[in-house]
C-alpha positions in Angstrom: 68.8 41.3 -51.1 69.2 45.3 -52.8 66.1 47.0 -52.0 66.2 50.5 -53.5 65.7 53.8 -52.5 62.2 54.6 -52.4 62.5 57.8 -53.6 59.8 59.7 -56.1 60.3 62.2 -58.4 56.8 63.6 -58.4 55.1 66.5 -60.6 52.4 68.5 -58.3 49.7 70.8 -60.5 48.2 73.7 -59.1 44.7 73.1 -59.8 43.6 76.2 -58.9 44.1 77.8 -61.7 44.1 76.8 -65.8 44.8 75.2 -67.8 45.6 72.9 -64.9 42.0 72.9 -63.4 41.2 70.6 -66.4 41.6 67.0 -66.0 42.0 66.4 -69.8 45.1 68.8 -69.9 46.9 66.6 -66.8 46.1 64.0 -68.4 47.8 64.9 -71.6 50.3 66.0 -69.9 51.3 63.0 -68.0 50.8 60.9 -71.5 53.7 63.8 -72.8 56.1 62.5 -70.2 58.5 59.9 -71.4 59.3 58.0 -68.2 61.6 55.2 -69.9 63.7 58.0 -70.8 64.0 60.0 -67.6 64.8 56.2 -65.8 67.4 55.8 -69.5 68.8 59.4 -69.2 68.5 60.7 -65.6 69.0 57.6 -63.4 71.6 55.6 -66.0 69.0 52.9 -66.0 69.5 52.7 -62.1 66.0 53.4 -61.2 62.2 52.0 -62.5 59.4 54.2 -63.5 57.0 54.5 -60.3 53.6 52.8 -61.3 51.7 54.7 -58.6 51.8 56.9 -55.3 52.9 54.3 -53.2 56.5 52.9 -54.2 56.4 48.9 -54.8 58.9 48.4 -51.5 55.9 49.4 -49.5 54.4 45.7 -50.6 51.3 46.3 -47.7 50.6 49.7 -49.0 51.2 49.7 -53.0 48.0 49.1 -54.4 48.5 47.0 -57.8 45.5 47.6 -59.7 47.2 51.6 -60.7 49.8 51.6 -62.6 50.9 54.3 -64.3 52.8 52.7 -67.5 49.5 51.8 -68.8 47.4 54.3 -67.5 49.7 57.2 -69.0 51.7 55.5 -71.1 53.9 57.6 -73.6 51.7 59.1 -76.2 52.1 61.9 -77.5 49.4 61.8 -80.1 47.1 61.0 -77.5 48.4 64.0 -75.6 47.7 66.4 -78.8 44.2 64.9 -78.6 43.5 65.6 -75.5 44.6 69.0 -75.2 42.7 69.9 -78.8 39.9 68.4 -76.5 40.1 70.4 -73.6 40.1 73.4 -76.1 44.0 74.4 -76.1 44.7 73.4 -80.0 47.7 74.9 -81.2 47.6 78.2 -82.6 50.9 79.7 -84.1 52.7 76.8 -82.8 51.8 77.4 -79.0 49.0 76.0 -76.6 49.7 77.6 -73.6 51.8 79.0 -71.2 53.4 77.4 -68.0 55.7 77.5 -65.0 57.7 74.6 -64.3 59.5 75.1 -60.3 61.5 72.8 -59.7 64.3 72.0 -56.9 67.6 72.7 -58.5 69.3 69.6 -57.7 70.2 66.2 -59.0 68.2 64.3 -60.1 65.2 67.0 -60.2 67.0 69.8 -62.5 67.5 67.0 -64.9 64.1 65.4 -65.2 62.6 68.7 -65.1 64.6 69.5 -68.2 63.4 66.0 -70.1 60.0 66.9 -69.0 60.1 70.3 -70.5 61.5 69.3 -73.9 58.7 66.6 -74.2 56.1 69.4 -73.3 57.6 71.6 -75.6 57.0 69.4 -78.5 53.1 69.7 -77.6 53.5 73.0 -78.3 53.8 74.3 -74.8 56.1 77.1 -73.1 57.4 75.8 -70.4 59.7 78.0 -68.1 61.6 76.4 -65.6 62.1 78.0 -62.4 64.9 76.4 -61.1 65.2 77.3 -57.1 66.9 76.5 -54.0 64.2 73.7 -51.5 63.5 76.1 -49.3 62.3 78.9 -51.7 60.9 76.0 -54.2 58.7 74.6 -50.8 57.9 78.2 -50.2 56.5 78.6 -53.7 55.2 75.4 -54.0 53.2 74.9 -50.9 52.7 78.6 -49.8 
């Protein structure tokens, strides 16, 4: 029996501040995220798109009724909706500004660079801030 690694590549918003404190814009943004190309690209294929919090291994804990691949499945047209919604259409090309920290290691430098590409196309600037764990948990949780 291969059980894999239950590990999560996760993507935490501050909702403390905007555009992040509006549900429609997290929204769009997850529908902007490609994850059958991040598992394709990132992992070789050697990984599965995580359909919720809880990795599937955990069979007690996973709860089967969330799964992400239909809840935010790949859309980008949806994603241009919802952020016209949430009243950041694009003007000049651009929605909005963000910050993208991320840990700069494998695998994480590499999704966050599929991720920002795919935001990108919305129309928004992403910067990544690539950064050692420490500083990143510093930044990140602090």
């Amino acid at each position: 029996i291969v059980t894999n690694a239950p590990e999560t590549a996760v993507i935490d918003f501050n909702l403390r501040r905007s555009p992040m404190n509006n549900v429609k814009v997290r929204q769009a943004l997850f529908h902007a995220i490609d994850r059958q190309r991040i598992v394709r690209d990132v992992y070789q294929g050697l990984a599965e798109t995580a359909k919720n919090a809880i990795p599937t291994q955990f069979k007690n804990l996973h709860d089967t009724s969330v799964n992400y691949d239909t809840m935010y499945a790949y859309d980008p047209k949806r994603a241009a909706q919802l952020l016209d919604e949430a009243g950041f259409p694009l003007k000049d090309g651009k929605r909005f500004a963000l910050e993208l920290a991320v840990i700069s290691a494998a695998p994480y430098d590499a999704v966050a660079q599929v991720v920002q590409a795919q935001w990108t196309a919305l129309g928004i600037d992403v910067k990544l801030s690539a950064l050692d764990q420490q500083i990143w948990t510093n930044k990140v949780y602090t």
